[in-house]
N, C-alpha and C positions, 0 to 999 in steps of 0.2 A: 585687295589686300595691301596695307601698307606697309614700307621699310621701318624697324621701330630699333632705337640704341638703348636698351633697360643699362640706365649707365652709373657708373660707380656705385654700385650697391658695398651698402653695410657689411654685408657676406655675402658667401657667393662659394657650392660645394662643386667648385671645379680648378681645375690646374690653371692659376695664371689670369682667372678672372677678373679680378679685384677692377679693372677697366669697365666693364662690365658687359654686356652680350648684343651683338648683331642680328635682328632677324626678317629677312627679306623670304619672301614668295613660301613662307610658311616653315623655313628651314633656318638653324641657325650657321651663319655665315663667316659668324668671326666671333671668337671669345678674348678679348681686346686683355694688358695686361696695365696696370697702371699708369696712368697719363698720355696710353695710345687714342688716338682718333679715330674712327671708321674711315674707311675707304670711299669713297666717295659722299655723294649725301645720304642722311636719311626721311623720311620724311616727318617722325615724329620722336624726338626724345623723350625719356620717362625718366625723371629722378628717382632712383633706388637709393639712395643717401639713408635712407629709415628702413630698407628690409634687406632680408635674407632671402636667398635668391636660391630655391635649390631645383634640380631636375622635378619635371613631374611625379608625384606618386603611382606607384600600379599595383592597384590590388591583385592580389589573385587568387583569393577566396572568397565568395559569398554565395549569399542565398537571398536575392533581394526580396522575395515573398514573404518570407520572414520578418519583414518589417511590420507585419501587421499582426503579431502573436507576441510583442515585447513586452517582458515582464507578465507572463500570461500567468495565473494565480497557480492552475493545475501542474502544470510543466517546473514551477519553482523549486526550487531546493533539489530536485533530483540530478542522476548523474548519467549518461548517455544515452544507455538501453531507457533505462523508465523514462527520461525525455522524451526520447522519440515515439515512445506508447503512446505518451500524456499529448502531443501534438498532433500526431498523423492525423486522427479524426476529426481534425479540425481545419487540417491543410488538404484535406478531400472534401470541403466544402469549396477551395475555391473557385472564381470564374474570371472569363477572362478580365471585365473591369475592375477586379482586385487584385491581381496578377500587374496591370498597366499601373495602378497610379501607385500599389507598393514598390515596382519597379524605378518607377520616376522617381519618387520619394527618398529612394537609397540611393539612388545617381546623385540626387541633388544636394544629397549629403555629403557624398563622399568628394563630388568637387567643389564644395566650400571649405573643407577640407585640406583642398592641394592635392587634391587627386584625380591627374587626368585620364587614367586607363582606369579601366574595372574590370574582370571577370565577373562571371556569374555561372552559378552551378543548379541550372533546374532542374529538378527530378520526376514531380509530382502532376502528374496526367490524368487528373480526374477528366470523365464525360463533359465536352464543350468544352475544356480546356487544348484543346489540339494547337489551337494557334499560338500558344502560349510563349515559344521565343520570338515569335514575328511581330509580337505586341511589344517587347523587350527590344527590339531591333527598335521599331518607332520610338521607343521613349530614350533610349538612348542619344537617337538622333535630336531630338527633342532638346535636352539637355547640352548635345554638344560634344559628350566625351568620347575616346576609343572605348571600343567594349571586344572583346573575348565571350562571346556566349556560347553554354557549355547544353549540347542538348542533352541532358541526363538523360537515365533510365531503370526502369526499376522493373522486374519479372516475378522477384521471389516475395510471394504474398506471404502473409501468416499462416495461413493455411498450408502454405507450402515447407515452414520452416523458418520463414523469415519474417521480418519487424512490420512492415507497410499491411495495412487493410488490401482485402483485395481492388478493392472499389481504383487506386492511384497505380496500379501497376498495369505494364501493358506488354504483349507478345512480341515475340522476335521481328515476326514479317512487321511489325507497326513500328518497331523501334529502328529498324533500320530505313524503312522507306521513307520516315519523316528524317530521319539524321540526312540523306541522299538527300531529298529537297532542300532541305536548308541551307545545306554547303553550296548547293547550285544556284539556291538564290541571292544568299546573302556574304557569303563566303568570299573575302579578299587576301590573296596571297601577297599581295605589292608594297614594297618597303611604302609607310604614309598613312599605311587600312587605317580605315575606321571603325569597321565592320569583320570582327571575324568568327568563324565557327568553329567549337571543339568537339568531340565525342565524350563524354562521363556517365556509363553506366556508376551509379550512387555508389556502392559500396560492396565487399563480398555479403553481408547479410542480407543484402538485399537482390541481389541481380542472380540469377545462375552461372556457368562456367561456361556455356553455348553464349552467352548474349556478350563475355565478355571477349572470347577469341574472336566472334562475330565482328565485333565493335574495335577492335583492334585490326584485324584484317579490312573494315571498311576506311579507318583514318589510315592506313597506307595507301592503300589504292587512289583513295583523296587528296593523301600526304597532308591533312589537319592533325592537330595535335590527341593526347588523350590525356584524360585524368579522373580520379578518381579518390573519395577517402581510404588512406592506409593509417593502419600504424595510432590509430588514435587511442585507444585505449587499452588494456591487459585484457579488457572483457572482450576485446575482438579478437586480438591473440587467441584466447582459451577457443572460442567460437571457430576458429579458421582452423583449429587443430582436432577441437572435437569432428567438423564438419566434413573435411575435404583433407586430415592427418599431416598436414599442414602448416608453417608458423605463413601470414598475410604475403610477405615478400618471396618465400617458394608459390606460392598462389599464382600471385602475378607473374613471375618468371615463366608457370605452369601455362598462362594461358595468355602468352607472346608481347606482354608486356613493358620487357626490361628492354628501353630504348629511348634516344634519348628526345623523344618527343612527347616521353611523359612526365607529366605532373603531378608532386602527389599531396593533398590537404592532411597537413595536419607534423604525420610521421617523429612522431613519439618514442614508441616504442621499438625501433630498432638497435641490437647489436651491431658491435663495432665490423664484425662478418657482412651482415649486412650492408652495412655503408659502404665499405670499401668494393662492394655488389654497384650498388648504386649508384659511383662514381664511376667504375670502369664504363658500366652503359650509357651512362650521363643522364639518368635520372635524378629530376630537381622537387622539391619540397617545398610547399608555402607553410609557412608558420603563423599560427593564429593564438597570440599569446592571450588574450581576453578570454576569448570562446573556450579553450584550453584552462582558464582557472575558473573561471564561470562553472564548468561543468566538472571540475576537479580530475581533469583526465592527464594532465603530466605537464613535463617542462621538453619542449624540443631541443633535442642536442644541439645546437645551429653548427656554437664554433665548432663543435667535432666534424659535420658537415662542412662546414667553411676550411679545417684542414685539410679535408680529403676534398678539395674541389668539386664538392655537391651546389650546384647552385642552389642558394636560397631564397625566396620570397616574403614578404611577407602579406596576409591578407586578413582580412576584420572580420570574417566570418559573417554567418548568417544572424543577423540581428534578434533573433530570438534566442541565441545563447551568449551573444558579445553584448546585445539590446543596445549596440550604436553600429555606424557606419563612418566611421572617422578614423582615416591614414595615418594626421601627421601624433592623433592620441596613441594608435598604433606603436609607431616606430621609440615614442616614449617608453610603453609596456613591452616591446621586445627587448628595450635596452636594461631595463631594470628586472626580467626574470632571466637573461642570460647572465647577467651579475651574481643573480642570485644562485646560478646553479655554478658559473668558472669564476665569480670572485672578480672584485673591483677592478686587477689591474689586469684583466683578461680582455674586457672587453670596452670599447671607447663609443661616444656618443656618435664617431664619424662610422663607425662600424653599424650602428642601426640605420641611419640614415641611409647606408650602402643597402642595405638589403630591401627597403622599398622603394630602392630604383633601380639602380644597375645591375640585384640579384634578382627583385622582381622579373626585368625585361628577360632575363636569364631564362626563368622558368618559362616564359611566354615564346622561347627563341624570338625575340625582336631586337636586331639590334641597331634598328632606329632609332629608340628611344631610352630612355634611362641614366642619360647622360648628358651632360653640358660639353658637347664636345662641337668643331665644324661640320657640319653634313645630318646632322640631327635632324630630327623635328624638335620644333620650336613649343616643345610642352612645357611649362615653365610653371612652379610654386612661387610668390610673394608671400612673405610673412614678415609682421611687425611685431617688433619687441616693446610694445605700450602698454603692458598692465600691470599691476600692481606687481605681481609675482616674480614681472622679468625686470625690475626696477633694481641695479645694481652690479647687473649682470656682466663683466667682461668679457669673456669670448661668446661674439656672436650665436655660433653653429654649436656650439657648446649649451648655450642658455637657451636656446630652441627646445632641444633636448632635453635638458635636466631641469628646468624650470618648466616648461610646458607648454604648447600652444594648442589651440582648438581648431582655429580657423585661422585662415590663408586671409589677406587682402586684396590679392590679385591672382588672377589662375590663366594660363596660357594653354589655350589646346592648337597644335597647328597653325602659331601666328595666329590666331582669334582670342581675344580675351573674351573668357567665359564667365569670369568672377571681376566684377570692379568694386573697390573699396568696399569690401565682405559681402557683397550681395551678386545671385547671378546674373546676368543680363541682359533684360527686356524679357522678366520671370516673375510670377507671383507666386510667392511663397508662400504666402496667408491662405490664397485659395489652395493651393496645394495638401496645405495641413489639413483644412474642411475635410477635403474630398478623402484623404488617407484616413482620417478621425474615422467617416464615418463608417469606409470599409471596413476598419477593424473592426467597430461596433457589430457591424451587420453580420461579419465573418463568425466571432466570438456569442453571436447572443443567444443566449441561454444556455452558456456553460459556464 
Protein backbone atom coordinates (compact mmCIF):
# COMPACT_ATOMS: atom_id res chain seq x y z
CA UNK A 1 0.00 0.00 0.00
CA UNK A 2 1.18 3.28 -0.95
CA UNK A 3 1.73 6.92 0.86
CA UNK A 4 -0.70 8.95 -1.66
CA UNK A 5 -1.16 13.43 -1.19
CA UNK A 6 -4.95 13.68 -3.08
CA UNK A 7 -3.75 17.49 -3.18
CA UNK A 8 -5.39 20.77 -3.64
CA UNK A 9 -8.73 19.59 -4.57
CA UNK A 10 -11.48 21.88 -6.10
CA UNK A 11 -13.41 21.21 -2.81
CA UNK A 12 -13.09 19.26 -0.18
CA UNK A 13 -16.26 18.58 2.77
CA UNK A 14 -13.89 18.93 5.70
CA UNK A 15 -12.45 21.63 8.13
CA UNK A 16 -9.20 23.16 6.70
CA UNK A 17 -8.68 20.90 3.79
CA UNK A 18 -8.44 22.93 0.98
CA UNK A 19 -4.35 21.57 1.03
CA UNK A 20 -5.73 18.53 0.51
CA UNK A 21 -5.39 14.99 2.32
CA UNK A 22 -2.52 12.48 3.48
CA UNK A 23 -3.02 8.79 3.23
CA UNK A 24 -0.47 6.31 4.48
CA UNK A 25 -1.07 2.57 5.61
CA UNK A 26 -4.85 2.80 4.70
CA UNK A 27 -5.64 5.72 7.27
CA UNK A 28 -5.83 9.38 6.69
CA UNK A 29 -2.79 11.08 8.42
CA UNK A 30 -3.02 14.62 7.68
CA UNK A 31 -5.71 16.90 6.32
CA UNK A 32 -3.14 19.64 5.19
CA UNK A 33 -4.64 23.38 5.16
CA UNK A 34 -3.60 25.65 2.15
CA UNK A 35 -0.16 25.78 0.95
CA UNK A 36 0.94 23.24 3.77
CA UNK A 37 3.20 20.34 2.66
CA UNK A 38 3.11 16.69 3.88
CA UNK A 39 5.37 15.69 6.36
CA UNK A 40 7.73 13.69 5.08
CA UNK A 41 7.54 12.06 1.67
CA UNK A 42 4.79 10.63 -0.22
CA UNK A 43 5.00 8.20 -2.51
CA UNK A 44 2.40 9.34 -5.04
CA UNK A 45 0.62 12.71 -5.65
CA UNK A 46 -2.82 12.90 -7.30
CA UNK A 47 -3.99 16.31 -8.67
CA UNK A 48 -7.49 17.10 -7.20
CA UNK A 49 -7.31 20.65 -8.83
CA UNK A 50 -10.71 19.33 -11.02
CA UNK A 51 -12.74 17.38 -8.03
CA UNK A 52 -14.62 17.38 -5.01
CA UNK A 53 -13.29 15.58 -2.44
CA UNK A 54 -15.96 14.33 -0.06
CA UNK A 55 -15.78 11.51 2.82
CA UNK A 56 -17.03 8.11 1.53
CA UNK A 57 -20.91 7.51 1.14
CA UNK A 58 -22.54 4.89 3.55
CA UNK A 59 -25.66 3.49 2.60
CA UNK A 60 -27.68 2.01 5.16
CA UNK A 61 -30.57 0.79 3.58
CA UNK A 62 -30.97 -1.63 0.82
CA UNK A 63 -32.11 -4.85 -0.48
CA UNK A 64 -29.52 -5.73 -3.03
CA UNK A 65 -31.86 -8.74 -4.52
CA UNK A 66 -33.92 -6.28 -5.54
CA UNK A 67 -32.14 -5.44 -8.22
CA UNK A 68 -33.43 -7.96 -10.41
CA UNK A 69 -37.43 -7.01 -9.99
CA UNK A 70 -36.78 -3.15 -11.37
CA UNK A 71 -39.44 -1.65 -12.86
CA UNK A 72 -41.29 -4.93 -12.66
CA UNK A 73 -44.72 -4.53 -14.69
CA UNK A 74 -47.04 -6.21 -11.83
CA UNK A 75 -45.49 -4.41 -8.73
CA UNK A 76 -45.99 -0.71 -10.67
CA UNK A 77 -48.10 1.82 -9.60
CA UNK A 78 -48.91 0.31 -6.25
CA UNK A 79 -48.22 1.40 -2.66
CA UNK A 80 -46.41 -0.78 0.05
CA UNK A 81 -48.91 -3.50 1.09
CA UNK A 82 -50.02 -4.37 -2.74
CA UNK A 83 -46.23 -4.02 -3.45
CA UNK A 84 -45.16 -6.40 -1.39
CA UNK A 85 -48.08 -9.02 -2.60
CA UNK A 86 -47.23 -8.18 -6.14
CA UNK A 87 -43.37 -9.20 -5.45
CA UNK A 88 -42.97 -11.91 -2.69
CA UNK A 89 -43.85 -14.66 -5.24
CA UNK A 90 -41.49 -13.77 -7.23
CA UNK A 91 -38.62 -13.08 -4.66
CA UNK A 92 -39.44 -16.94 -3.41
CA UNK A 93 -38.18 -17.89 -6.62
CA UNK A 94 -34.84 -16.98 -5.78
CA UNK A 95 -31.38 -18.99 -5.76
CA UNK A 96 -28.33 -18.66 -4.69
CA UNK A 97 -26.78 -17.43 -8.28
CA UNK A 98 -29.21 -14.76 -8.37
CA UNK A 99 -28.85 -13.74 -4.96
CA UNK A 100 -24.73 -13.36 -5.92
CA UNK A 101 -24.60 -11.54 -8.99
CA UNK A 102 -27.76 -9.06 -7.94
CA UNK A 103 -25.61 -8.62 -5.01
CA UNK A 104 -22.57 -7.69 -7.08
CA UNK A 105 -24.61 -5.68 -9.35
CA UNK A 106 -25.82 -3.27 -6.52
CA UNK A 107 -22.30 -2.95 -4.85
CA UNK A 108 -21.00 -2.13 -8.26
CA UNK A 109 -23.33 0.44 -8.46
CA UNK A 110 -23.39 1.99 -5.41
CA UNK A 111 -19.41 2.39 -5.59
CA UNK A 112 -19.30 4.19 -8.87
CA UNK A 113 -21.38 6.15 -7.20
CA UNK A 114 -19.09 7.41 -4.14
CA UNK A 115 -20.09 4.88 -2.06
CA UNK A 116 -17.85 3.10 0.00
CA UNK A 117 -19.97 1.21 2.87
CA UNK A 118 -23.24 -0.31 2.05
CA UNK A 119 -25.67 -2.04 4.14
CA UNK A 120 -27.74 -4.61 3.20
CA UNK A 121 -31.16 -6.03 4.59
CA UNK A 122 -31.82 -9.77 3.50
CA UNK A 123 -35.04 -11.22 4.42
CA UNK A 124 -36.03 -13.74 2.04
CA UNK A 125 -34.95 -17.56 2.78
CA UNK A 126 -36.60 -19.55 0.33
CA UNK A 127 -35.31 -23.58 0.12
CA UNK A 128 -31.42 -23.49 -1.07
CA UNK A 129 -31.20 -20.10 -0.39
CA UNK A 130 -29.53 -20.76 3.16
CA UNK A 131 -26.18 -19.56 2.20
CA UNK A 132 -27.47 -16.49 1.08
CA UNK A 133 -25.46 -13.64 3.16
CA UNK A 134 -22.25 -15.73 2.86
CA UNK A 135 -22.62 -15.22 -1.06
CA UNK A 136 -23.03 -11.38 -0.12
CA UNK A 137 -19.98 -11.69 2.04
CA UNK A 138 -18.01 -12.97 -1.24
CA UNK A 139 -19.31 -10.36 -3.61
CA UNK A 140 -18.76 -7.71 -1.36
CA UNK A 141 -15.27 -8.67 -1.16
CA UNK A 142 -15.30 -8.88 -4.69
CA UNK A 143 -16.12 -5.48 -5.27
CA UNK A 144 -13.91 -3.99 -2.58
CA UNK A 145 -16.45 -2.18 -0.37
CA UNK A 146 -17.22 -2.27 3.58
CA UNK A 147 -20.53 -3.90 3.93
CA UNK A 148 -23.00 -4.14 6.98
CA UNK A 149 -24.96 -7.29 6.19
CA UNK A 150 -28.15 -7.48 7.82
CA UNK A 151 -29.32 -11.34 8.35
CA UNK A 152 -33.15 -10.69 8.10
CA UNK A 153 -35.90 -12.56 8.99
CA UNK A 154 -39.22 -13.30 8.50
CA UNK A 155 -41.76 -15.98 10.58
CA UNK A 156 -45.24 -14.32 10.09
CA UNK A 157 -46.52 -15.99 6.85
CA UNK A 158 -49.86 -15.17 5.37
CA UNK A 159 -51.37 -17.81 6.70
CA UNK A 160 -50.39 -16.50 9.76
CA UNK A 161 -51.52 -12.90 9.55
CA UNK A 162 -48.82 -11.57 7.84
CA UNK A 163 -47.59 -10.42 4.05
CA UNK A 164 -44.67 -13.18 2.88
CA UNK A 165 -45.95 -16.55 1.34
CA UNK A 166 -45.24 -19.26 3.52
CA UNK A 167 -42.66 -20.84 1.20
CA UNK A 168 -39.77 -17.47 2.34
CA UNK A 169 -40.34 -17.48 6.14
CA UNK A 170 -38.35 -19.57 8.47
CA UNK A 171 -38.80 -20.74 12.41
CA UNK A 172 -37.03 -19.31 15.50
CA UNK A 173 -34.62 -22.22 16.15
CA UNK A 174 -33.41 -21.54 12.16
CA UNK A 175 -33.31 -17.81 12.50
CA UNK A 176 -31.36 -17.69 15.30
CA UNK A 177 -28.79 -20.49 14.55
CA UNK A 178 -27.91 -19.10 11.36
CA UNK A 179 -27.80 -15.27 12.74
CA UNK A 180 -25.00 -17.28 15.51
CA UNK A 181 -22.99 -18.48 12.57
CA UNK A 182 -22.71 -15.72 10.85
CA UNK A 183 -21.68 -13.37 13.40
CA UNK A 184 -18.89 -16.11 14.36
CA UNK A 185 -17.93 -16.26 10.89
CA UNK A 186 -17.86 -13.21 9.44
CA UNK A 187 -18.44 -10.68 12.04
CA UNK A 188 -15.70 -7.91 12.82
CA UNK A 189 -15.87 -5.59 15.61
CA UNK A 190 -12.41 -3.63 14.99
CA UNK A 191 -12.29 0.00 14.27
CA UNK A 192 -11.09 -0.75 9.89
CA UNK A 193 -13.89 -3.98 9.42
CA UNK A 194 -14.89 -4.83 6.32
CA UNK A 195 -17.01 -7.22 7.15
CA UNK A 196 -19.76 -6.90 9.54
CA UNK A 197 -22.90 -8.55 10.73
CA UNK A 198 -26.34 -7.11 11.94
CA UNK A 199 -29.61 -8.76 13.13
CA UNK A 200 -33.00 -7.54 11.08
CA UNK A 201 -35.97 -9.39 11.71
CA UNK A 202 -37.92 -7.49 8.34
CA UNK A 203 -40.78 -5.83 9.80
CA UNK A 204 -43.71 -6.21 12.63
CA UNK A 205 -45.97 -7.62 9.55
CA UNK A 206 -43.91 -9.87 8.99
CA UNK A 207 -41.95 -11.43 11.99
CA UNK A 208 -43.82 -12.39 15.50
CA UNK A 209 -43.11 -10.75 18.93
CA UNK A 210 -40.98 -14.09 20.18
CA UNK A 211 -38.53 -13.72 17.06
CA UNK A 212 -38.11 -10.22 17.88
CA UNK A 213 -37.21 -10.23 21.72
CA UNK A 214 -35.32 -13.35 20.63
CA UNK A 215 -33.19 -11.42 18.01
CA UNK A 216 -32.69 -8.52 20.20
CA UNK A 217 -31.50 -10.45 23.15
CA UNK A 218 -29.03 -12.40 20.66
CA UNK A 219 -27.45 -8.82 19.23
CA UNK A 220 -26.63 -8.20 22.87
CA UNK A 221 -25.02 -11.10 23.91
CA UNK A 222 -23.01 -10.66 20.45
CA UNK A 223 -23.11 -6.89 21.09
CA UNK A 224 -24.02 -6.50 16.86
CA UNK A 225 -26.23 -4.11 16.13
CA UNK A 226 -30.29 -4.46 15.16
CA UNK A 227 -32.51 -3.09 12.67
CA UNK A 228 -35.45 -3.08 11.26
CA UNK A 229 -38.41 -1.35 8.91
CA UNK A 230 -40.51 1.15 11.35
CA UNK A 231 -42.52 3.83 10.79
CA UNK A 232 -42.99 3.60 7.02
CA UNK A 233 -46.28 3.90 6.36
CA UNK A 234 -49.94 4.87 8.12
CA UNK A 235 -51.00 1.44 6.74
CA UNK A 236 -48.54 -0.08 9.26
CA UNK A 237 -49.50 2.26 12.05
CA UNK A 238 -53.23 1.13 11.72
CA UNK A 239 -51.67 -2.67 11.27
CA UNK A 240 -49.47 -2.43 14.61
CA UNK A 241 -52.59 -1.04 16.54
CA UNK A 242 -55.05 -3.23 15.08
CA UNK A 243 -52.67 -6.26 15.73
CA UNK A 244 -50.73 -6.14 18.91
CA UNK A 245 -53.13 -2.47 20.36
CA UNK A 246 -50.17 -0.67 19.62
CA UNK A 247 -48.70 2.55 17.67
CA UNK A 248 -44.91 0.57 15.75
CA UNK A 249 -42.53 2.58 18.37
CA UNK A 250 -44.56 1.03 21.76
CA UNK A 251 -44.02 -2.33 19.67
CA UNK A 252 -40.55 -2.05 19.61
CA UNK A 253 -40.03 -0.59 23.14
CA UNK A 254 -42.33 -3.72 23.92
CA UNK A 255 -40.00 -6.20 22.72
CA UNK A 256 -36.42 -4.62 24.04
CA UNK A 257 -35.76 -2.65 21.28
CA UNK A 258 -35.22 0.97 22.25
CA UNK A 259 -31.40 1.16 22.34
CA UNK A 260 -28.89 2.70 20.91
CA UNK A 261 -27.75 0.02 18.61
CA UNK A 262 -30.66 0.17 16.68
CA UNK A 263 -31.42 1.22 13.42
CA UNK A 264 -34.41 2.02 12.04
CA UNK A 265 -35.38 2.13 7.65
CA UNK A 266 -37.47 4.38 6.76
CA UNK A 267 -39.22 6.22 10.11
CA UNK A 268 -41.88 8.39 8.67
CA UNK A 269 -44.36 8.34 10.65
CA UNK A 270 -43.46 9.36 14.04
CA UNK A 271 -44.78 12.03 16.55
CA UNK A 272 -42.87 14.57 17.94
CA UNK A 273 -43.51 12.05 21.54
CA UNK A 274 -41.84 9.66 19.70
CA UNK A 275 -38.80 11.31 18.79
CA UNK A 276 -37.88 12.82 21.76
CA UNK A 277 -38.32 8.58 22.74
CA UNK A 278 -35.96 7.95 20.21
CA UNK A 279 -33.25 10.44 21.02
CA UNK A 280 -33.19 9.76 24.83
CA UNK A 281 -32.24 5.90 23.75
CA UNK A 282 -30.26 6.98 20.79
CA UNK A 283 -32.00 5.32 18.32
CA UNK A 284 -31.01 6.35 14.73
CA UNK A 285 -33.08 6.31 11.41
CA UNK A 286 -31.91 5.83 7.69
CA UNK A 287 -33.93 7.85 5.37
CA UNK A 288 -34.74 6.61 1.88
CA UNK A 289 -36.21 9.69 0.11
CA UNK A 290 -36.60 7.78 -3.60
CA UNK A 291 -38.17 4.56 -2.25
CA UNK A 292 -40.40 6.78 0.00
CA UNK A 293 -41.92 8.74 -2.97
CA UNK A 294 -41.73 5.90 -5.42
CA UNK A 295 -44.10 4.03 -3.27
CA UNK A 296 -46.03 7.38 -1.92
CA UNK A 297 -45.39 6.48 1.63
CA UNK A 298 -44.38 10.05 3.32
CA UNK A 299 -41.62 12.70 3.78
CA UNK A 300 -39.16 11.79 6.79
CA UNK A 301 -38.98 14.38 9.38
CA UNK A 302 -35.00 14.46 9.35
CA UNK A 303 -34.48 18.04 10.54
CA UNK A 304 -36.95 17.43 13.28
CA UNK A 305 -34.65 14.41 13.92
CA UNK A 306 -31.60 16.35 13.33
CA UNK A 307 -32.97 18.77 16.23
CA UNK A 308 -33.47 16.43 18.72
CA UNK A 309 -30.06 14.70 18.03
CA UNK A 310 -31.44 11.46 16.30
CA UNK A 311 -28.88 10.42 14.17
CA UNK A 312 -29.61 10.20 10.70
CA UNK A 313 -28.71 8.22 7.64
CA UNK A 314 -29.43 8.09 4.55
CA UNK A 315 -29.93 4.81 2.32
CA UNK A 316 -31.34 4.08 -1.49
CA UNK A 317 -33.30 1.46 -0.69
CA UNK A 318 -34.15 -1.72 -2.32
CA UNK A 319 -33.87 -1.23 -6.05
CA UNK A 320 -37.15 -2.36 -6.75
CA UNK A 321 -38.95 0.63 -5.22
CA UNK A 322 -35.94 3.49 -5.64
CA UNK A 323 -35.12 0.99 -9.11
CA UNK A 324 -31.44 2.64 -8.67
CA UNK A 325 -28.58 2.15 -6.31
CA UNK A 326 -26.86 5.50 -6.44
CA UNK A 327 -25.72 7.57 -3.06
CA UNK A 328 -24.43 10.65 -4.43
CA UNK A 329 -28.31 10.74 -6.63
CA UNK A 330 -29.40 10.13 -2.98
CA UNK A 331 -28.10 12.85 -0.94
CA UNK A 332 -29.55 15.24 -4.00
CA UNK A 333 -33.23 13.78 -3.42
CA UNK A 334 -32.88 13.94 0.47
CA UNK A 335 -31.97 17.65 0.02
CA UNK A 336 -34.67 18.68 -2.21
CA UNK A 337 -37.71 16.73 -0.13
CA UNK A 338 -36.54 18.11 3.16
CA UNK A 339 -36.89 21.67 1.38
CA UNK A 340 -39.91 20.68 0.45
CA UNK A 341 -41.25 19.65 3.64
CA UNK A 342 -38.95 22.84 6.20
CA UNK A 343 -38.57 25.31 3.30
CA UNK A 344 -35.56 26.63 1.29
CA UNK A 345 -33.76 28.28 4.12
CA UNK A 346 -34.01 25.36 6.56
CA UNK A 347 -32.12 23.26 5.04
CA UNK A 348 -28.49 23.58 3.05
CA UNK A 349 -26.86 21.34 0.52
CA UNK A 350 -23.91 20.91 3.30
CA UNK A 351 -26.58 19.47 5.51
CA UNK A 352 -27.48 16.48 2.83
CA UNK A 353 -24.07 15.76 2.20
CA UNK A 354 -23.79 15.46 6.37
CA UNK A 355 -26.22 12.74 6.57
CA UNK A 356 -24.66 10.28 3.95
CA UNK A 357 -21.52 10.25 5.82
CA UNK A 358 -21.10 11.52 9.19
CA UNK A 359 -25.06 10.73 10.01
CA UNK A 360 -24.74 7.58 7.98
CA UNK A 361 -21.55 6.22 10.22
CA UNK A 362 -23.81 7.47 13.06
CA UNK A 363 -26.50 4.96 12.41
CA UNK A 364 -23.76 2.16 11.85
CA UNK A 365 -21.94 3.24 15.38
CA UNK A 366 -18.60 3.63 13.24
CA UNK A 367 -16.81 6.12 13.98
CA UNK A 368 -14.06 5.38 11.77
CA UNK A 369 -15.41 6.56 8.94
CA UNK A 370 -17.66 9.24 7.72
CA UNK A 371 -15.41 11.90 8.04
CA UNK A 372 -12.36 13.70 6.63
CA UNK A 373 -10.67 13.97 9.74
CA UNK A 374 -6.71 12.50 11.07
CA UNK A 375 -7.14 8.84 12.32
CA UNK A 376 -9.93 7.83 9.65
CA UNK A 377 -9.99 5.46 7.26
CA UNK A 378 -8.97 6.52 4.06
CA UNK A 379 -12.60 6.11 2.37
CA UNK A 380 -12.68 8.82 0.00
CA UNK A 381 -15.50 10.21 -2.94
CA UNK A 382 -13.85 12.02 -6.17
CA UNK A 383 -16.28 13.91 -8.20
CA UNK A 384 -15.94 16.14 -11.34
CA UNK A 385 -17.88 19.07 -12.14
CA UNK A 386 -17.59 18.30 -16.32
CA UNK A 387 -21.01 18.30 -17.62
CA UNK A 388 -23.18 20.25 -19.18
CA UNK A 389 -25.36 20.83 -16.14
CA UNK A 390 -22.41 21.76 -13.71
CA UNK A 391 -21.23 24.20 -16.40
CA UNK A 392 -21.37 27.61 -14.46
CA UNK A 393 -21.41 26.57 -11.24
CA UNK A 394 -19.63 28.62 -8.46
CA UNK A 395 -19.58 26.87 -5.14
CA UNK A 396 -18.17 23.68 -5.62
CA UNK A 397 -19.95 21.49 -2.88
CA UNK A 398 -22.88 23.47 -3.56
CA UNK A 399 -23.08 22.62 -7.40
CA UNK A 400 -22.50 18.87 -6.62
CA UNK A 401 -25.71 19.07 -4.92
CA UNK A 402 -27.95 21.22 -6.72
CA UNK A 403 -26.88 20.67 -10.11
CA UNK A 404 -26.35 16.97 -9.87
CA UNK A 405 -23.97 14.24 -10.13
CA UNK A 406 -24.28 10.57 -10.96
CA UNK A 407 -20.88 9.11 -10.68
CA UNK A 408 -17.78 9.60 -8.77
CA UNK A 409 -14.44 9.55 -10.77
CA UNK A 410 -12.41 8.11 -8.23
CA UNK A 411 -13.52 6.15 -5.12
CA UNK A 412 -11.14 5.25 -2.16
CA UNK A 413 -12.00 2.40 0.12
CA UNK A 414 -9.12 1.87 2.87
CA UNK A 415 -6.25 3.66 0.78
CA UNK A 416 -7.21 1.36 -2.32
CA UNK A 417 -8.70 2.97 -5.25
CA UNK A 418 -11.58 0.97 -6.22
CA UNK A 419 -12.93 3.42 -8.89
CA UNK A 420 -10.39 5.00 -11.37
CA UNK A 421 -11.45 7.65 -13.84
CA UNK A 422 -15.42 6.19 -13.51
CA UNK A 423 -14.78 2.73 -13.95
CA UNK A 424 -14.03 0.00 -11.21
CA UNK A 425 -10.69 -1.56 -11.09
CA UNK A 426 -9.49 -4.66 -12.96
CA UNK A 427 -13.79 -5.12 -13.36
CA UNK A 428 -16.00 -6.07 -16.15
CA UNK A 429 -18.83 -4.42 -16.11
CA UNK A 430 -20.31 -5.65 -19.57
CA UNK A 431 -20.01 -9.15 -18.33
CA UNK A 432 -21.59 -8.20 -15.19
CA UNK A 433 -24.77 -6.80 -16.87
CA UNK A 434 -24.97 -10.26 -19.09
CA UNK A 435 -25.07 -12.28 -16.26
CA UNK A 436 -27.59 -9.71 -13.97
CA UNK A 437 -29.82 -9.28 -17.58
CA UNK A 438 -30.17 -12.79 -17.66
CA UNK A 439 -31.00 -13.50 -13.85
CA UNK A 440 -33.71 -11.16 -14.11
CA UNK A 441 -35.08 -12.82 -17.14
CA UNK A 442 -34.85 -16.22 -15.59
CA UNK A 443 -36.22 -14.90 -12.18
CA UNK A 444 -39.26 -12.93 -13.86
CA UNK A 445 -40.23 -15.52 -16.76
CA UNK A 446 -43.57 -15.91 -17.12
CA UNK A 447 -45.09 -13.41 -15.18
Amino acid sequence: MTSVWIKNPLAVFATAGEGGIVVRDGKITEVLKTGALPVGTVDVTFDASQHVVLPGLINTHHHFYQSLTRAFGPALNKELFDWLKALYPVWAKLTPEMVSVATELALAELVLSGCTTSTDHHYVFPDGLESGIDLQVAAARKIGMRAVLTRGSMDLSVEDGGLPPKSVVQDLDTILSDSERLIAAYHDPRPGALIQIALAPCSPFSVTKEVMIATADLARQKNVLLHTHLAETEDENVFCENLFGVRPLDYLEDCGWLEDRTWLAHGIHFNKHEMDRMAAAGVSVSSCPHSNMTLASGICPVCEMDQKGIAVGLGVDGSASNDASNMIEEVRTAFMAQRLKYGSAQVSHLDAIRWATEGSARCLNRTDIGTIKVGKQADLALFKLDELRHSGGHDPLATLVLCGASRADYVMVGGNWRVEKGHIVNYDTDDLMRRHGAAAKELTAGL
